[in-house]
C-alpha positions in Angstrom: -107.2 62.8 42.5 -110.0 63.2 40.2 -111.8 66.3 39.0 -115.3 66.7 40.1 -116.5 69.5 39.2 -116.0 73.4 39.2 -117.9 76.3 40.2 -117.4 80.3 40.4 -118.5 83.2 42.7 -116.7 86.5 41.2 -112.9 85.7 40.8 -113.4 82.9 43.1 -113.0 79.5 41.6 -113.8 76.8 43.5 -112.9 73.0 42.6 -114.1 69.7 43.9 -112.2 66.6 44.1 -112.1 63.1 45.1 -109.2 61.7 46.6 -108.5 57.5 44.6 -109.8 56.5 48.4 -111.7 57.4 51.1 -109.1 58.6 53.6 -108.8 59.8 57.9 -107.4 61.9 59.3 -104.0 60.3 59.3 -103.9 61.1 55.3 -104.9 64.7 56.1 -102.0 65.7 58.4 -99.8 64.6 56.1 -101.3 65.8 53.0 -101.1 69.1 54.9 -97.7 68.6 55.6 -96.7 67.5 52.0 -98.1 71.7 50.9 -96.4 73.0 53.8 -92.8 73.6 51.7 -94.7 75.1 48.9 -96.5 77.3 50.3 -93.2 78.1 53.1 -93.1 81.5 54.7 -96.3 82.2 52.5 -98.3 79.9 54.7 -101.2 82.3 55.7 -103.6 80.0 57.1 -104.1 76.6 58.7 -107.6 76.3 60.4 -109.2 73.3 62.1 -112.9 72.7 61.6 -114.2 70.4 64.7 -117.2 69.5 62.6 -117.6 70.0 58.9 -119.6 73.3 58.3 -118.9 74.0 61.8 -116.5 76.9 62.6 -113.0 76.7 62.0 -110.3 77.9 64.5 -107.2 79.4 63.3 -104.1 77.8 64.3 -101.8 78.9 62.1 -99.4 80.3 64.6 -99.5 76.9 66.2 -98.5 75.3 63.1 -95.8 77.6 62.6 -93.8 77.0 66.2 -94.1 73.4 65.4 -91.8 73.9 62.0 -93.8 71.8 60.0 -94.2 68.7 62.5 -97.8 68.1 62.2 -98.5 65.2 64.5 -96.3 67.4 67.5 -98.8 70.5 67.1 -100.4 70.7 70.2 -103.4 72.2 68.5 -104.0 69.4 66.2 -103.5 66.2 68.8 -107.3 65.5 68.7 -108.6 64.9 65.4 -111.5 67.2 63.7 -113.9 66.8 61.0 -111.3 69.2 57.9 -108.9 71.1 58.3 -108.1 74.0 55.5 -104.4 75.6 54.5 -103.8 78.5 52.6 -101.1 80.9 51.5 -99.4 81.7 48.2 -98.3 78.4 46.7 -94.6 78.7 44.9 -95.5 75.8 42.7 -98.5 77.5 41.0 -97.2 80.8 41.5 -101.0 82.1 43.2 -102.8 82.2 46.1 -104.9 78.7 47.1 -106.7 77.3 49.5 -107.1 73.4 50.1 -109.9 71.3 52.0 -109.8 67.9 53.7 -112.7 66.6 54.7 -112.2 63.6 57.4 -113.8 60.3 56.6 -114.5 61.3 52.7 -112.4 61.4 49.8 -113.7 64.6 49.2 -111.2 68.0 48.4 -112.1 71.4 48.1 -109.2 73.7 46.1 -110.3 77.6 45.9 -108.3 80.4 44.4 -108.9 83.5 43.9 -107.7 83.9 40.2 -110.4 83.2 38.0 -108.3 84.1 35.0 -105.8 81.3 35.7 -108.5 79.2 34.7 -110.2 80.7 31.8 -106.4 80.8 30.4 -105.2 77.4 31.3 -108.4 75.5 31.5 -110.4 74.2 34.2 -107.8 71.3 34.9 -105.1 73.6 35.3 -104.5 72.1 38.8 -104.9 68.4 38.4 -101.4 67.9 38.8 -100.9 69.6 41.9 -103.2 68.2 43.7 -102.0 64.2 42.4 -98.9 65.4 43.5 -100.5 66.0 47.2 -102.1 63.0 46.8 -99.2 60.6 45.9 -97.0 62.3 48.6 -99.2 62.2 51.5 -99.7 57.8 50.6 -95.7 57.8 50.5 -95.3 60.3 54.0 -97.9 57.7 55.5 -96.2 54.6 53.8 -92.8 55.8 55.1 -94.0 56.1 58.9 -95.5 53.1 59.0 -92.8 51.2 57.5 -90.3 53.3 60.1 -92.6 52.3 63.2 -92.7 48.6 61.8 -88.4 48.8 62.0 -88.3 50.7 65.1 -90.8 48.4 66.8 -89.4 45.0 65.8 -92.3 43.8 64.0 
């Protein structure tokens, strides 16, 4: 992913990225899924926004009887504008927030740890959020390749 930009509202940091491409909402179920480990029984949120700036709906609990399967969550069969999932990642040991918007390459990170920044520097999730990236293009990789086999094609 690459860093757009960064902004800051009290200890709020919020950071812009943009996904190499333009994605759908096929990449944002399973970028979702790809966080879900990390953030494990810390997962604190999972919303659905129909429309972007729209309001969300909180589904969480949906997400949670599902165990992680994504495309079998009833709540998430019909696809939406962005969907948002929060809770305490293990990986960067603090509380985050991340945004996919459908149809964009757009990504919104917040967290509420301004300090985290000001000490590592305002790139201080770069990494992270690659490592979303790159997993959700192999998770999508890997089920089409599996439907391909399982199909005969």
């Amino acid at each position: 992913m690459v860093f757009k930009k960064i902004s800051t509202e009290g200890d709020w940091v919020n950071v812009e990225y943009a996904a190499t491409w333009r994605y759908g909402y096929d990449f944002m179920l399973d970028a979702a899924k790809v966080m879900l480990p990390d953030l494990g029984s810390n997962l604190q949120r999972f919303a659905r926004y129909e429309i972007i700036g729209g309001k969300s709906e909180d589904i969480v609990e949906d997400v949670k009887k599902c165990a992680g399967d994504l495309r079998s969550c009833e709540a998430l069969k019909e696809e939406c504008g962005a969907i948002a999932v929060a809770g305490l990642s293990g990986i960067m040991e603090c509380p985050v927030q991340i945004m996919f918007f459908n149809q964009t390459n757009k990504v919104l990170l917040d967290c509420p740890i301004k300090s985290l920044f000001e000490k590592y520097g305002e790139h201080v999730f770069d990494n992270y959020m690659n490592s979303i990236e790159i997993k959700a293009y192999c998770a999508d990789t890997e089920r089409r390749t599996l439907a391909r086999i399982n199909n005969g094609s």
